[in-house]
N, C-alpha and C positions, 0 to 999 in steps of 0.2 A: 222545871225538871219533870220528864215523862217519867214512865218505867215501860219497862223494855226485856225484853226475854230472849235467849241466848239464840233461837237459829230453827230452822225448818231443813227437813231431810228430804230426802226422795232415791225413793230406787226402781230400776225398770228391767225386768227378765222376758225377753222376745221368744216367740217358739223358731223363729227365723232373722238372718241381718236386715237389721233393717237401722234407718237412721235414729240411731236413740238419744245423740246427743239434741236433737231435736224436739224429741219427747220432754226430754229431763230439760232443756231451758222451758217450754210451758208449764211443767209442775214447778219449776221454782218461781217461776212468774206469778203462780195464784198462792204460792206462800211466801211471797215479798214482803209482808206484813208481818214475819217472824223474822225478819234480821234484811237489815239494809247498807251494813258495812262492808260486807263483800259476799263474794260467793263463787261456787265453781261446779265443774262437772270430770267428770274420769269415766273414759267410755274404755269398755274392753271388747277390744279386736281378738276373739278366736286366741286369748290368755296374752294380748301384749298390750299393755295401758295406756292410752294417751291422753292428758287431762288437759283444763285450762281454768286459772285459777285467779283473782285480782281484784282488787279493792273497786266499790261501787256495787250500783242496781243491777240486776239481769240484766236489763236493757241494754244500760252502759255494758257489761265486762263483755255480751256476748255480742256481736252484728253479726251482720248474716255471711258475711266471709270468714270471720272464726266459726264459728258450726260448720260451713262449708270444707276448714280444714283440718275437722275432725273426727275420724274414720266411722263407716257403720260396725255394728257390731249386733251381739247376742242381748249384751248388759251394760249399764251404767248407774252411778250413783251419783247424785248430787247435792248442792246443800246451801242454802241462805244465812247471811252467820249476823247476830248481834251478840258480842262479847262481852259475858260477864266474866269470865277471867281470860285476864291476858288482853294486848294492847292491838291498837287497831293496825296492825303492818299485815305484807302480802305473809311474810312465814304462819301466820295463824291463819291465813284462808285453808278451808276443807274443800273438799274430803282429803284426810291426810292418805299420803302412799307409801307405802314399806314395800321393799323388797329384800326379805329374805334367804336361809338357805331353801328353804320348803317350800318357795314361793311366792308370790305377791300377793297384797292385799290394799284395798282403799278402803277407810273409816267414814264413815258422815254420822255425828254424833249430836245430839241436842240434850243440855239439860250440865251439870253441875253436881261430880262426884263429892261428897263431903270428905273426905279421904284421901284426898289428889297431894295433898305437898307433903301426907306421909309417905304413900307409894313412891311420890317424884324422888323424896329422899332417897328412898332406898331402893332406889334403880340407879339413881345418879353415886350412893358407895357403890354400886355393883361394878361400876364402871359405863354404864348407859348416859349417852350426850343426847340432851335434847335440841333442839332447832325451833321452839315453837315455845311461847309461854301458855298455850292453854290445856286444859285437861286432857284433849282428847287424845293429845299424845301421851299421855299415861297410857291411856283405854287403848293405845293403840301396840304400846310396850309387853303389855300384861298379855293380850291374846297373843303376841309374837312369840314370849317366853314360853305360853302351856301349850302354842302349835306344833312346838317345839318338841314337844314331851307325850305328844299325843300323836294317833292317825288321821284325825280329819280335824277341818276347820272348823265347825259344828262342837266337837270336842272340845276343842281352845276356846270358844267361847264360853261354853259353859262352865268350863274349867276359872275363865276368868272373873263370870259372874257370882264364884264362890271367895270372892278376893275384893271386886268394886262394891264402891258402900256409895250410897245417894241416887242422885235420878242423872239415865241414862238410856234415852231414847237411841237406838243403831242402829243404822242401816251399813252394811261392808260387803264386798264382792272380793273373791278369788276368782284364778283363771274360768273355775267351772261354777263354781256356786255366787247366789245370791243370799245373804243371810242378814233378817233382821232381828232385833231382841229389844225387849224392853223391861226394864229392871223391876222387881219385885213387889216395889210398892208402886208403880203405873204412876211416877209421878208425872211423867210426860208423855202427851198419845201418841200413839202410832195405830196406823189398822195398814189395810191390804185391799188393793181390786183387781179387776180382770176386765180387760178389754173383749171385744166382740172378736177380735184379732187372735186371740189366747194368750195375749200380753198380759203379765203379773206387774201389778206396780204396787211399791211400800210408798208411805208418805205421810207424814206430820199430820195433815189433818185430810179431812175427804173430801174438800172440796177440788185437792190437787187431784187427787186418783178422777174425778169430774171432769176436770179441764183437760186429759188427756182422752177423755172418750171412754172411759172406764166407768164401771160398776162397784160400789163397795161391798166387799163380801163381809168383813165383821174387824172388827178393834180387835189389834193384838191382845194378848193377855197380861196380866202384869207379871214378869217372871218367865213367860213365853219366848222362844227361840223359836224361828219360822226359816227353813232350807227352801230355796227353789233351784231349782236344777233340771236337769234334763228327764227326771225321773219324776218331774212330779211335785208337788208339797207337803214337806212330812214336819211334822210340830212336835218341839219337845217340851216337856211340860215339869221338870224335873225342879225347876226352882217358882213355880205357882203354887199359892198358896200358903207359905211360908212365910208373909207380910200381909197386914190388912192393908186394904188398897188404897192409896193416898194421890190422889189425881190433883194437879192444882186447881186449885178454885178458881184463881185470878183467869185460865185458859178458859172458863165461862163467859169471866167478867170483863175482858178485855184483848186478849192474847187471841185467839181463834177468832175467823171468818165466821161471821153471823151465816153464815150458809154451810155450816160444818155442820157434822153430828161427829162427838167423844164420849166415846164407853155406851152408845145406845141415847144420849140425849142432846137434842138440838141446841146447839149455842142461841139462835134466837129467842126461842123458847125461855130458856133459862133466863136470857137478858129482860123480856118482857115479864116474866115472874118477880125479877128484880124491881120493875117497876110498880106493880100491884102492888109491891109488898111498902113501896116509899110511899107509896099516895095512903095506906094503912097507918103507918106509922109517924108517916110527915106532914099531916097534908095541910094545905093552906088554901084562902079565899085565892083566886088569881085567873088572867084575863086567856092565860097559852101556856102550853107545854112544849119547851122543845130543847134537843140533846145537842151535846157538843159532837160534831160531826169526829170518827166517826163511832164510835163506840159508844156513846152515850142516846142514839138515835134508838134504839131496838128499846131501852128501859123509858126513855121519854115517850115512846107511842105506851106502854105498859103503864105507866102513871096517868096516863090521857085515858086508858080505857077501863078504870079505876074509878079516877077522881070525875070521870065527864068534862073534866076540862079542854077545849079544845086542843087537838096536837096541830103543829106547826112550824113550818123550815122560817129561823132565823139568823142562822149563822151558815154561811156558805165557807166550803174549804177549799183551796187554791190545790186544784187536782193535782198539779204536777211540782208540788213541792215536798220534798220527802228527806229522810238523816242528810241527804248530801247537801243542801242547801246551803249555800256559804254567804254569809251577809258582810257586804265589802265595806262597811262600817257598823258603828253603835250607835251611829244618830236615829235608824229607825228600828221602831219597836218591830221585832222578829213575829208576835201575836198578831199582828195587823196584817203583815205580809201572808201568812199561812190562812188566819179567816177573818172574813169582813162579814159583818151584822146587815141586815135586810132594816132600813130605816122604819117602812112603812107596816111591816111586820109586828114593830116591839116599839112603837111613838106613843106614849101616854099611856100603856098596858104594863101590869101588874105579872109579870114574865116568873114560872118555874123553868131552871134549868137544872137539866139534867147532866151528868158528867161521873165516867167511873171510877176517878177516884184525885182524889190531892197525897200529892207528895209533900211537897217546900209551901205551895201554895201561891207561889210566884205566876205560873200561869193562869193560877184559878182567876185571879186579882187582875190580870192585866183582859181576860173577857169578860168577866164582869164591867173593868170598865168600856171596853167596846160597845157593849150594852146599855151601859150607862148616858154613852155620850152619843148611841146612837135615839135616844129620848125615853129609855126605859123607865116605869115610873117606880116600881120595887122587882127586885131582884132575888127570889127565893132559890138556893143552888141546893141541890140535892144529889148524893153520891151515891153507887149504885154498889157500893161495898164498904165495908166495915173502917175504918180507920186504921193507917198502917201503923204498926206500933212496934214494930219487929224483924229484924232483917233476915232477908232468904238467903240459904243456902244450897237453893236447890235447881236455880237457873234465873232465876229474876234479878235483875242489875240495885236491891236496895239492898245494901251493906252495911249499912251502918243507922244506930237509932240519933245520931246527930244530922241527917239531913229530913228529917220525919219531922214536919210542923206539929205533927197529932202527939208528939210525946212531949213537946215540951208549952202547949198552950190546950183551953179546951176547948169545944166546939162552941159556943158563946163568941169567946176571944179570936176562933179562926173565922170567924162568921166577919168579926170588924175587921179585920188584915185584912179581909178581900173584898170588904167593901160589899158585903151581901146582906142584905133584910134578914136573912135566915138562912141557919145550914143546918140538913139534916144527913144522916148515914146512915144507911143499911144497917138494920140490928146484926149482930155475930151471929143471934142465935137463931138468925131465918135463913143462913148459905142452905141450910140442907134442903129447905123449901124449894131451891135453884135448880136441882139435880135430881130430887125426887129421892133423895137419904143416900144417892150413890158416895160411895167412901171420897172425902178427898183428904189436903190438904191444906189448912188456915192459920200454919205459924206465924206469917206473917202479920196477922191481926190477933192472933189470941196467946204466940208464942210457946206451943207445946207441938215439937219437934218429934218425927218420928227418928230421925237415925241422932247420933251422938254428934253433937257442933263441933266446927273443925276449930282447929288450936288458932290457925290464923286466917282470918277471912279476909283480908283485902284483893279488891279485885286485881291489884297490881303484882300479888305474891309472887309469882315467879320473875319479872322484869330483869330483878337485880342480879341475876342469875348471869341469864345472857347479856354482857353488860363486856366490855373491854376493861385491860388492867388500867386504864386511864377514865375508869367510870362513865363512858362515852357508852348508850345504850347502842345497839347492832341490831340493824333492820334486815 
């Protein structure tokens, strides 16, 4: 078992038509690595929306004849989705779309309200039918209700950000505006660029606003609402401040493009401080350092440049195997197929590997033994974060402390399960060391939660819902 985080955004405001859904499949392209279940795009035509939305990679949902048939425009928003709530069907593809008396609008949402199956409750007494079991149709309910109530869209969101509780990265476009927001406590980034073009692009991390030809001008705020429109960009700053800033840590240690910068500091950076700090706290006699492709690569050069141990590619990753990969039996191991060990690399050598983190410990075990049987002579694994001891509520897919090896054995005992000389883990109390003391977020390993845990946390919560009177779930 990986872990996995709920989805990557993007949105694109043109000073002219021009082809955007074209844009918006390259920025989802370089955030594929935030959600691989599906994903989609809603291009708006001068206020009339046409989307296209379906299970699978960019690759897959989009060819060049779907972009082909669908229209230029001003703006579009789009969105890469891994579900932490709600089940893998096309009704939970984004960006969601409402149409209104006031209007229309498309949502593209990342991250995990702590407060979604009370609002759903009491939306659905109101008499409101959902079609989707994930949150973002709450998020998508509540700004429809205060647009309602209010003069502009801008309004309604703010109006709604006095109502959603937990983290919620948005990017949403009406006929005339673009509007991104990012919740109070910054649990998940967002920033902003600008093309040479005068294109405004929003997007999860900044290596998208990169891929499209863009510049980064700076990370939203946490609390921050950002309008682009014809007039310009005006920032509302009404709910900053009001939370100390809780960024995920994990978005360091695994979640974000080592070519990213979040809130001002480089994801590599970070990773390779990761590594100083294991060769400080871990270190061992041994012959190579080298990372589980591919997150664990940026903290294994950082323990090589520590410890002086030589760094070293041992493990190669089969590039083009990703979530969709469907193995047409059980007779072969899935680890072997995704990466294979360099023999001549790791034959008779005393191997540190690096790797960011164990869940279950099922896959730690089955590279290890890759390693093993490719003639490793000891096996040192070293994790480039804390032990998970605690489930997120705030977009990362661990829910529960019964699939968590680290709660119910200790690192001695997870060390023999997987068959490793030695297992060492990132102290808790060096993250800040990662970041440079920026604010984030480590409930997940320390368990002290900034908003109130929801009543019910299964990632399934809603399923039952949309479900027929013959208990037959409706796709």
């Amino acid at each position: 078992m990986s872990v996995h985080e709920e989805c990557g955004i993007f949105g694109v405001m043109a000073p002219k038509i021009c082809n955007v859904a074209s844009i918006s499949y390259y920025g989802l392209y370089a955030l594929q690595h935030r959600g691989q279940e599906s994903c989609g795009i809603v291009v708006n035509d001068d206020g009339v929306f046409m989307s296209h939305k379906d299970l699978g990679l960019a690759s897959e949902v989009f060819s060049g004849d779907i972009l082909s048939r669908l229209p230029k425009g001003r703006m579009a928003v789009a969105h890469v989705r891994y579900g932490t709530t709600g089940g893998t069907n096309r009704n939970n593809c984004q960006p969601i779309e409402v149409n209104h008396q006031k209007g229309r609008m498309a949502l593209a949402h990342n991250g995990n309200l702590s407060n979604a199956a009370e609002l759903r409750n009491q939306l659905e007494l109101s008499g409101a039918i959902f079609h989707t079991t994930s949150d973002t149709e709450t998020i998508a309910y509540i700004i429809t209700k205060e647009r309602l109530k209010v003069s502009s869209i801008e309004e309604a969101v703010s109006g709604a950000m006095n109502i959603l509780d937990g983290a919620y990265s948005m990017v949403l476009m009406s006929p005339q505006k673009l509007i991104c927001a990012r919740d109070p406590y910054g649990f998940r980034p967002l920033c902003y660029g600008k093309t040479a073009e005068g294109m405004y692009v929003v997007a999860s991390e900044s290596c998208a606003i990169k891929a499209v030809g863009g510049e980064g001008i700076r990370d939203v705020e946490p609390g921050e609402i950002l309008i682009f429109s014809k007039n310009g960009v005006i920032s509302r700053k009404e709910h900053c401040g009001k939370k100390n800033k809780k960024l995920c840590i994990f978005e360091y240690i695994y979640f974000a493009r080592p070519d990213s910068v979040i809130d001002g500091v480089s994801v590599h950076t970070a990773r390779v401080r990761a590594g100083h700090i294991l060769a400080k706290t871990h270190g061992v006699k041994a012959d190579i350092v080298m990372g589980v492709p591919d997150s664990g690569l940026d903290a294994a050069l950082g323990y090589s440049q520590m410890s002086g141990i030589p760094y070293g590619i041992g493990l190669i990753k089969n590039k083009y195997i990703g979530r969709t990969f469907i193995a047409p039996g059980d007779r072969l191991d899935k680890v072997k197929i995704k990466l294979s060990a360099i023999k001549d690399a790791v034959n008779g050598k005393r191997v540190v590997l690096i790797d960011d983190s164990i869940v279950r410990g099922t896959t730690s075990g089955r590279i290890v033994k890759l390693l093993r049987e490719a003639g490793a002579k000891e096996i040192h694994m070293r994790i480039s974060s804390p032990p998970f001891l605690h489930p997120c509520y705030y977009g990362t897919d661990i829910d529960s402390e019964e699939h968590l090896i680290a709660c119910k054995y200790t690192v001695p005992e997870i060390a023999d399960m997987i068959s490793a000389d030695s297992l060492g883990y990132l102290p808790i109390e060096s993250l800040s060391n990662l970041t440079g003391n920026c604010g984030f977020c480590s409930a997940c390993f320390g368990g002290e939660y900034p908003t109130r845990i929801p009543a019910d946390t299964r990632k399934d919560r809603f399923e039952q819902r949309l479900s027929d009177s013959s208990g037959r779930r409706i796709h």
